[in-house]
C-alpha positions, 0 to 999 in steps of 0.5 A: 818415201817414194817407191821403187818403180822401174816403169816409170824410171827404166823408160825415161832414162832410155828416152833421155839416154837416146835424145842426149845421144850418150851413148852415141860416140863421134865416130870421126873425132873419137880419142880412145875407140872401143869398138863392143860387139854382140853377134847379129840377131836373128829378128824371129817371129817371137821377137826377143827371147831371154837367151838372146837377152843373156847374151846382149845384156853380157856384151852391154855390161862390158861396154858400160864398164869401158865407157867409165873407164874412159873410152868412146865406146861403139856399140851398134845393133841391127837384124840379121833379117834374110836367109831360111830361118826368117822365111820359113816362118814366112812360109809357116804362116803363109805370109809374105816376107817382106812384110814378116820383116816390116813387122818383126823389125818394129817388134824387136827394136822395141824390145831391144829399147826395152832392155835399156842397153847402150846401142849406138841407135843411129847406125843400126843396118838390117841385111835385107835393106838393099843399102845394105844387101848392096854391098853384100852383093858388092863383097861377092863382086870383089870375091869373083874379080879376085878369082875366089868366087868360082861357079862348078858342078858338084855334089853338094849338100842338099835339103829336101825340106829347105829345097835349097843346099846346104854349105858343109858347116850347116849340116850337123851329123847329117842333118840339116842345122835349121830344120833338122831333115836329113841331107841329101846329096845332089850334083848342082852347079853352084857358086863357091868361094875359094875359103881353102885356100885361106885354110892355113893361114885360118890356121895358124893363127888361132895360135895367137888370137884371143879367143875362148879355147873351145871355139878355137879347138873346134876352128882347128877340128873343122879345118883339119889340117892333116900332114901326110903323103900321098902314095901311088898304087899302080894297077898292073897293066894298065895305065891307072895308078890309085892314088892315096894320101895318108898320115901314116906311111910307117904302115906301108908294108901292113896294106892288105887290101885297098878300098875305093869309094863309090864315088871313085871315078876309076870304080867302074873302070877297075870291075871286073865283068863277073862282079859288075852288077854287085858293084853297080847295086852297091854303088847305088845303095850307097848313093842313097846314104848320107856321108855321116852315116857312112863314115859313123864309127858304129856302124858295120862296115861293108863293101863289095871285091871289084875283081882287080889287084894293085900293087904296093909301091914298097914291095910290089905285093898284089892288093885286092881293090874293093869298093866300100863306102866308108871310104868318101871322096870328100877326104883325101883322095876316095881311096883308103889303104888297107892297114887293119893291124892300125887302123880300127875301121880298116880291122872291122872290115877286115875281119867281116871279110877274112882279109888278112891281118899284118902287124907291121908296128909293136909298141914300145912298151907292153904287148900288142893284142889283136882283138882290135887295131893299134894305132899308136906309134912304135916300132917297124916290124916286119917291114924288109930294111925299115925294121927296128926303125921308130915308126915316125922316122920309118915312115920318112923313110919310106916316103924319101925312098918312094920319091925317089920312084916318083910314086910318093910326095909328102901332101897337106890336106884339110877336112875344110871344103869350099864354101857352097855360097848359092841357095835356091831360095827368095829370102836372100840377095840376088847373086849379081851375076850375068850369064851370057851365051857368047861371054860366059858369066860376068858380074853386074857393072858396080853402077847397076848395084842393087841387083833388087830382090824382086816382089815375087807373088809366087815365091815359095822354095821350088825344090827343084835345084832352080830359085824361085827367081827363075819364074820371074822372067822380065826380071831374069832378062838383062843385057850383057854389059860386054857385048851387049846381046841378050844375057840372063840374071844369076836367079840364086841368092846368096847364103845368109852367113854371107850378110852377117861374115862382114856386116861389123866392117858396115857399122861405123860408116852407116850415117857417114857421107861415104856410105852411099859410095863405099861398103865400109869407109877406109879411114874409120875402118882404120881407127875403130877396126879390128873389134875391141870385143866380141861377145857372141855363141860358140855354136857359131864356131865354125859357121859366122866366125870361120866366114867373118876370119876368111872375110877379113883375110881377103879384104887385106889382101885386096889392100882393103885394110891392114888387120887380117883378124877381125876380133882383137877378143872374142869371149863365147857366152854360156847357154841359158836353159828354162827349168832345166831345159834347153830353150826350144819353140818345139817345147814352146819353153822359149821365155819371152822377156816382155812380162818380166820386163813389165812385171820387175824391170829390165835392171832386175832381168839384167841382173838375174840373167847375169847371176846365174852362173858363170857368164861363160856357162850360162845359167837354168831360168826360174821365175822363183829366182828373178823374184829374189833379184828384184828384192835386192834392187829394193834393199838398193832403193831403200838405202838412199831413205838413209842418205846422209851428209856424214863421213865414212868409218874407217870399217866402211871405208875398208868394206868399200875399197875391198868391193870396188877392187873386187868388181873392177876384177870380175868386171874385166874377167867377165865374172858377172856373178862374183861381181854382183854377189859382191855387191849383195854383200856390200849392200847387206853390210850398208843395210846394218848402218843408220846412215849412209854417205853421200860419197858411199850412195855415189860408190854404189851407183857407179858400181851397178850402173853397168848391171841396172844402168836405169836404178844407178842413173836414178840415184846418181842424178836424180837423188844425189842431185849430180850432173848426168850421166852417170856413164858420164863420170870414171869408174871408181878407184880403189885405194890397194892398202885399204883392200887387205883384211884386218884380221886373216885367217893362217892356217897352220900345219905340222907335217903338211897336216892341217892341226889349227888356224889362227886369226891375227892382224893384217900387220902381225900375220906378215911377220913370221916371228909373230905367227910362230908365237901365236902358232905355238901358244895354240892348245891344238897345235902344242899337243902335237909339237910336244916333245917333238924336235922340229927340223923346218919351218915353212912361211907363207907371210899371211897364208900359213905356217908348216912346223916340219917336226 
């Protein structure tokens, strides 16, 4: 009999596959939409890894599932090819990157044809074609016209390594997401989008979307609404106040000292001549600090006296005002009361600098200790008339008394910040905007879109705050579209996270007449947005997924569509690691899929990957493990050696309708792995039989076609001789009595103690008489029914029966 060969089956199914376009729906005529989305790659230089595998082999299981199940799936891929990580390999081998990316692109798409996945290849887009960078320039247009994209002066994040700054989600503890160097700060004039003001509606509705939990636990953490008040401290003649937002006004009375930050503009003003110099040296030292270090929780906490008092609003006490830099402007307002009796950090620095400690909350229950801060709630002590009160109503209390002063107003803050969109890099599209001296910043005119990135020679990152771009001065000049005099070009580009927050609106029109008028076409948007299913990282929690929500919310209300989320799921894979190690090009163990492709095939790779473990979990890559999968698609192959036209026994036919019950579920849960061991266990019960049914072969097929679509394709067409495609034909049915067991184990109790089990027949097992016979005939069981009265029987038809003696 013929031998198995994915080399020669795998690349002549994926040819066919792509020539009949099956995998190609009718994007105008289509009846039942399922729009299955993987998240963006990232074209690297090694190509396509196994982890990258993991994920898209997830997303394409799902998506051949629904195919059979009847619906027009889409299923696209491109390359998410601009920004820092594609051009610091660039720089890393001295090569260009327009011509890295010519390179990489061939490569990838080959390996992503390898893998045989179901991709709708003619509306593949890549961010640095200026067809699409076009309309990302496009979306920044609309973003400014709607008063969302602002140019300031800010101290922003900035990587001495990357010489390019930094949005706030892409620097992780510190340090840079990409290169890993530590963040500095630098006042730049950059280009922001306004995504705060979207932070409550980005909010909110977490609550209802369907998402995996621990990306949308991370969304609210990162948006950090915080509901408090903001309270004014007035410094005694003069006319400064120190304003001060809290989430805890019940602690008013306890404030013993206040703490600005060095950045606070009123520090210099409120030093006195005798403490200036600290002052001024400690500003400095902390300048050199990054945020993450200054507020880290180990970290001893320091600060300087600024000679000045303020007083408390609710009793009109003096409070010394330091400065101390674990108080940061960027939360808040910059300024920290003072509460160390309940608020840890403030009880570390109280204690280094013999401040007084002032317990003004008791818990409720329990004695309180002072060896460290309680923050609970509980209790008003020492707090004038407010005593006795529970703290949350005493702290509204004290707000409603302060309004009435005008010295307090109940305030929302958020931990989320503007969006840094600018990076001083070439790699990236050219932020169509136009400077002019008389008329101020204007955008490109639409009709003069694409602003093209410029073929620099010189191109490499500067460091000086100034893109490349500048260097290019016939490129830089251009005529102001309102008056036109003479005008310069915006020389920055646009963060790469910008490309991939709207590249799934793109997807359906690329190949459509309108694409070369509209970023995204209104009626196809209409019928295939919002996205059935995506299946991407959660490392992108709050980078990709948090622009791509903020994205979608302004389209809607530029009247663009009318969905404001764009997921109607969102399933976050697991991580797969390589011999018990993250996957890492500094540990040089990052698996390229090309051997294993060559040496088992993409069906056992696909397999493999999906049957280490949870899909949501991930799984550790070991060569001993794929060898054992590609032993299983051989025991598979070796079936139809025993295809015969007989009928099926009644145990096989149970055997069957159990497995396809089975893998539906798992199928629909994104249980790959139960799924697949099911299957194992169906073949390991086939390989027993002498003989095997077409219709049993033909059950198989169906079932493993979304895990090894080219083996499945194989049997199903070319040995069971049916017509193609099988992704052209339903998923198989289960018939449900033919899916409960025979014989069903009941466990049997006395006093909810496990004393026996009795297997009996499916019909017998339901009937309580009859499982309180067998129960009671058991030797084990008898001896402790024994001259016992039993009071209670409880039943669980099919599960248990507990004698309650």
């Amino acid at each position: 009999m013929k031998k198995y060969q994915p080399s020669e089956i795998e690349p002549k199914w994926q040819e066919r596959w792509r020539r009949e376009r099956i995998f190609q729906p009718d994007i105008k005529k289509a009846k039942k939409p399922f729009y299955n989305l993987m998240m963006f790659p990232y074209p690297s230089a090694e190509g396509l890894h196994v982890g990258n595998m993991y994920a898209f082999t997830g997303a394409d299981i799902y998506g051949r599932f629904k195919k059979m199940q009847g619906y027009d799936v889409f299923e696209p891929i491109g390359l998410d090819g601009f920004g820092i990580h594609s051009e610091n390999y660039a720089l890393k081998i001295g090569e260009h990157p327009i011509e890295v990316a010519e390179r990489t692109e061939k490569n990838f798409y080959r390996q992503l044809q390898a893998t045989g996945n179901a991709y709708a290849w003619e509306n593949t887009l890549e961010t640095y074609d200026h067809d699409y960078y076009k309309w990302t320039q496009w979306v920044f247009i609309q973003m400014f016209k709607a008063g969302l994209a602002y140019r300031a002066k800010a101290k922003v994040n900035f990587c001495p390594s990357c010489k390019t700054t930094l949005s706030d989600e892409q620097v992780i503890g510190g340090f840079c997401e990409r290169c890993k160097s530590q963040v500095e700060k630098k006042e730049l004039e950059q280009w922001f989008f306004r995504i705060t003001k979207y932070a409550d509606r980005l909010l909110k509705n977490l609550d209802w979307i369907d998402w995996s939990e621990k990306t949308k636990v991370a969304q609210r953490a990162w948006i950090g609404r915080s509901d408090g008040a903001e309270i004014k401290f007035q410094i005694p003649n003069s006319k400064f106040q120190i304003r001060v937002f809290t989430t805890r006004p019940d602690t008013l009375f306890g404030v013993t000292f206040m703490a600005l930050a060095p950045e606070h503009p009123l520090v210099l003003s409120l030093t006195k001549k005798a403490f200036r110099q600290r002052v001024e040296k400690y500003i400095e030292a902390a300048a050199k600090k990054t945020e993450m270090q200054r507020i880290s929780e180990e970290r001893v906490k320091t600060g300087v006296f600024t000679g000045s008092y303020c007083l408390n609003p609710i009793n009109n006490q003096k409070i010394p005002i330091w400065v101390a830099d674990y108080a940061v402007m960027g939360y808040g307002t910059g300024a920290v009361m003072g509460v160390p009796a309940h608020d840890q950090r403030d009880f570390e620095f109280a204690k280094k600098y013999n401040l007084e400690i002032k317990v003004v909350v008791e818990p409720l229950t329990g004695s309180l200790s002072l060896n460290q801060a309680f923050e609970g709630k509980g209790k008003l002590v020492n707090s004038g008339k407010y005593s006795g009160l529970e703290s949350v109503e005493g702290g509204r209390e004290i707000v409603k008394d302060l309004k009435k002063k005008n010295l307090a107003e109940s305030k929302t803050t958020y931990k989320l910040r503007d969006w840094c969109i600018s990076r001083q890099r070439y790699w990236g599209p050219p932020i169509p905007m136009i400077n002019c001296p008389k008329c101020g910043w204007l955008p490109v005119p639409e009709k003069d879109l694409p602003v093209k990135l410029p073929y620099l020679l010189d191109w490499k990152p500067l460091g000086t705050g100034i893109s490349p771009l500048a260097q290019d001065k016939d490129w830089v000049k251009v005529t102001c579209p309102k008056c036109g005099g003479q005008a310069q070009r915006e020389t920055d580009v646009s963060d790469t996270f910008l490309d991939s927050a709207w590249y799934f609106f793109r997807y359906p029109t690329v190949g459509q007449p309108s694409a070369q008028k509209v970023a995204f076409d209104l009626e196809i948007t209409k019928k295939w947005l919002p996205v059935s299913m995506y299946i991407g990282g959660h490392e992108h929690a709050v980078l990709h997924l948090m622009y791509s929500r903020f994205l979608t919310m302004v389209f809607k209300d530029l009247r663009l569509i009318d969905f404001e989320e764009p997921y109607k799921r969102f399933y976050a894979h697991g991580l797969i690691i390589s011999e018990g190690a993250k996957m890492s090009k500094s540990r040089g163990n990052v698996v390229i899929p090309d051997l294993y492709i060559s040496k088992y095939g993409a069906d056992t790779l696909r397999c493999y990957l999906m049957f280490l473990g949870p899909f949501n979990q991930g799984g550790d890559f070991r060569d001993t493990g794929i060898a054992g999968m590609w032993r299983f698609l051989n025991r598979v192959w070796k079936l139809t050696y025993l295809l015969k036209d007989d009928r099926e026994d009644p145990d096989l036919s149970r055997r069957k309708h159990q497995t396809i019950k089975k893998v539906t579920e798992d199928l629909e849960n994104l249980r790959y792995n139960t799924a697949i061991s099911a299957i194992m266990e169906f073949v390991n019960f086939l390989s027993k039989k002498k003989t095997i049914s077409r219709q049993t072969l033909e059950t198989l097929a169906l079932l493993l076609a979304p895990f090894s679509p080219h083996l499945s394709e194989e049997i199903w067409s070319e040995i069971l001789g049916n017509r193609f495609s099988v992704f052209q034909n339903p998923w198989p049915k289960y018939d449900p009595s033919l899916t409960k067991e025979e014989e069903l184990t009941v466990v049997v109790q006395v006093n909810a103690k496990v004393r026996g089990q009795i297997k009996m027949a499916f019909s017998e097992a339901e009937k309580r008489e009859e499982v309180e016979k067998k129960a009671k005939s058991d030797t084990k069981v008898a001896a402790y029914l024994a001259g016992r009265q039993i009071r209670k029987i409880i039943f669980l038809p099919g599960k248990l029966i507990n004698f309650v003696i």
